[in-house]
C-alpha positions as CSV (number, residue, x, y, z in Angstrom):
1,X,-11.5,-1.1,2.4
2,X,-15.3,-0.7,0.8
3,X,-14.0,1.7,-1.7
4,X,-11.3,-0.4,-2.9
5,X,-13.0,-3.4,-3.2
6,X,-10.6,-5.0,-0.1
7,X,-12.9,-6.5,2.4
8,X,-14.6,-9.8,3.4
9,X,-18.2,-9.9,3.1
10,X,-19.6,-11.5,6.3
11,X,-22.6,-14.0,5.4
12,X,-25.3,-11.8,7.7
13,X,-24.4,-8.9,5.8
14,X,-25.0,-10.5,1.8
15,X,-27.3,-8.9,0.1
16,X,-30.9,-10.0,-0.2
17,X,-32.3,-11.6,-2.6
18,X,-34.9,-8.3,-2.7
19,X,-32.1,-5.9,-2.6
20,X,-30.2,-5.0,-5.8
21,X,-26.7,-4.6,-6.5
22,X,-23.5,-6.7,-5.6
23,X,-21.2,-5.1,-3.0
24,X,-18.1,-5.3,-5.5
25,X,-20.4,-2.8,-8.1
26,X,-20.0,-0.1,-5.3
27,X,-16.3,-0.2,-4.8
28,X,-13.6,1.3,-7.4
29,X,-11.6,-1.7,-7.7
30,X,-12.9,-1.9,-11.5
31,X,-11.6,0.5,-12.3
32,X,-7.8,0.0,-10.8
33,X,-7.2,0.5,-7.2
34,X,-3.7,1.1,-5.3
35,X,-4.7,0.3,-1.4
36,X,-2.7,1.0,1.5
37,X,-4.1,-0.3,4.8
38,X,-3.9,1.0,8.1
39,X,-2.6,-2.3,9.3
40,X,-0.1,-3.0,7.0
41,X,2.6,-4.2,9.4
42,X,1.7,-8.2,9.7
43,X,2.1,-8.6,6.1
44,X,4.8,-6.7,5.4
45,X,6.8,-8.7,8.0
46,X,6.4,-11.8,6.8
47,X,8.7,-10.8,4.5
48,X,12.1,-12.2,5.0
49,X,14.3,-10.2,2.6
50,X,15.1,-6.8,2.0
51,X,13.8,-3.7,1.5
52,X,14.9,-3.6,-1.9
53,X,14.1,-7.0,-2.4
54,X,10.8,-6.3,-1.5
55,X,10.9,-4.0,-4.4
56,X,11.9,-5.5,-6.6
57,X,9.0,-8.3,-6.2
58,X,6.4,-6.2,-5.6
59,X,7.1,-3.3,-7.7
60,X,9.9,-3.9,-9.7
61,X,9.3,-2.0,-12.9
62,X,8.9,1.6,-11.2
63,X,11.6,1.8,-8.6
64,X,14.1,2.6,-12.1
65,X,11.6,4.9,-13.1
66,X,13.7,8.6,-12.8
67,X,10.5,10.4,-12.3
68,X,9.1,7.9,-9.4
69,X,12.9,7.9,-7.9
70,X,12.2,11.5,-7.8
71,X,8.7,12.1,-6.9
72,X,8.3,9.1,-4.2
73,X,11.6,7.5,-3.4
74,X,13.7,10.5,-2.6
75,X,10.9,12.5,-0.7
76,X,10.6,9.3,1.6
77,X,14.2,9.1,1.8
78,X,13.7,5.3,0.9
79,X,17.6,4.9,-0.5
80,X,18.5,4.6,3.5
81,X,16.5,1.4,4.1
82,X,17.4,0.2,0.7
83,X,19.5,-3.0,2.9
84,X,17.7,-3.0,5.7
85,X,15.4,-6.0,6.4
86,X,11.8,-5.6,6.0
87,X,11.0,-7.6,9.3
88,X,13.6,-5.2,11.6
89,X,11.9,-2.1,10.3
90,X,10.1,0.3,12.7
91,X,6.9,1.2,12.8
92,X,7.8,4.3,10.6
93,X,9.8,2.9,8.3
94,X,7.4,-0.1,7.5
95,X,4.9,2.9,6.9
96,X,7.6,4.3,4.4
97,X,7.5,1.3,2.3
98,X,4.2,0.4,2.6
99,X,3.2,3.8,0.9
100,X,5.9,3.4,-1.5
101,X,4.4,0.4,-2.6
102,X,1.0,1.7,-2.6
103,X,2.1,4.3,-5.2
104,X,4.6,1.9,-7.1
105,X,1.6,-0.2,-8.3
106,X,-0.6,0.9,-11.3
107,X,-3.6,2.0,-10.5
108,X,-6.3,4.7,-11.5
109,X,-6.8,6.1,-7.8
110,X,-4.9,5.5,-5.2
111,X,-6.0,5.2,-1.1
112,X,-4.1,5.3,1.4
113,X,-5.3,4.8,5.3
114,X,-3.8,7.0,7.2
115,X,-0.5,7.9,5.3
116,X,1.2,9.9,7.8
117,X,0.9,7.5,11.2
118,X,4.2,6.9,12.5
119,X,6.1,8.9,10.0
120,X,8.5,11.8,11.2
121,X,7.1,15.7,10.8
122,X,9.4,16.3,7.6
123,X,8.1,13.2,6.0
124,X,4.3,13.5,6.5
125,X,2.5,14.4,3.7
């Protein structure tokens, strides 16, 4: 979360006025960050639409892409949860999309917590 510039930053643990530096300056997120948490599954089932809904509203220009159909989509074997509603998902399958997402969005580096949690042995990476 430090790295990509994704947490809170509690009042007790602000910088000083003595200390130097700005807790964003030592994350990446300046330089485009694509951030996957661990605990992903709250917010993704708020969601009340499809999978490929989802898609479409969160990264809709790179699901057409041949080369990201190819590289992400297939390996995942996303085209089966395609209909499926985000908020009956398992555990796996809400990791599935999660990481798609995660590597749908433009970004310079991309982290991902714990990528393989819940996902079947042919799947993990």
């Amino acid at each position: 979360e430090m790295l990509a510039g994704a947490f809170d930053v509690k009042e007790g643990d602000k910088p000083n006025a003595g200390e130097s530096g700005n807790m964003e300056e030592h994350s990446l997120a300046g330089i485009g960050v694509s951030y996957k948490r661990q605990h992903y599954a709250p917010r993704l089932r708020k969601f009340q639409g499809t999978v490929q809904e989802l898609f479409e509203k969160t990264i809709q220009r790179v699901i057409i892409d041949r080369l990201f159909r190819l590289l992400v989509l297939k390996p995942l074997q996303m085209d089966a949860l395609e209909k499926l509603y985000v908020k009956n998902l398992s555990g796996g399958e809400l990791q599935r999309v999660a990481i798609t997402i995660c590597l749908g969005a433009p970004a310079s580096v991309y982290l991902l917590d714990e990528p393989s949690a819940g996902l079947d042995c042919e799947q993990r990476i």
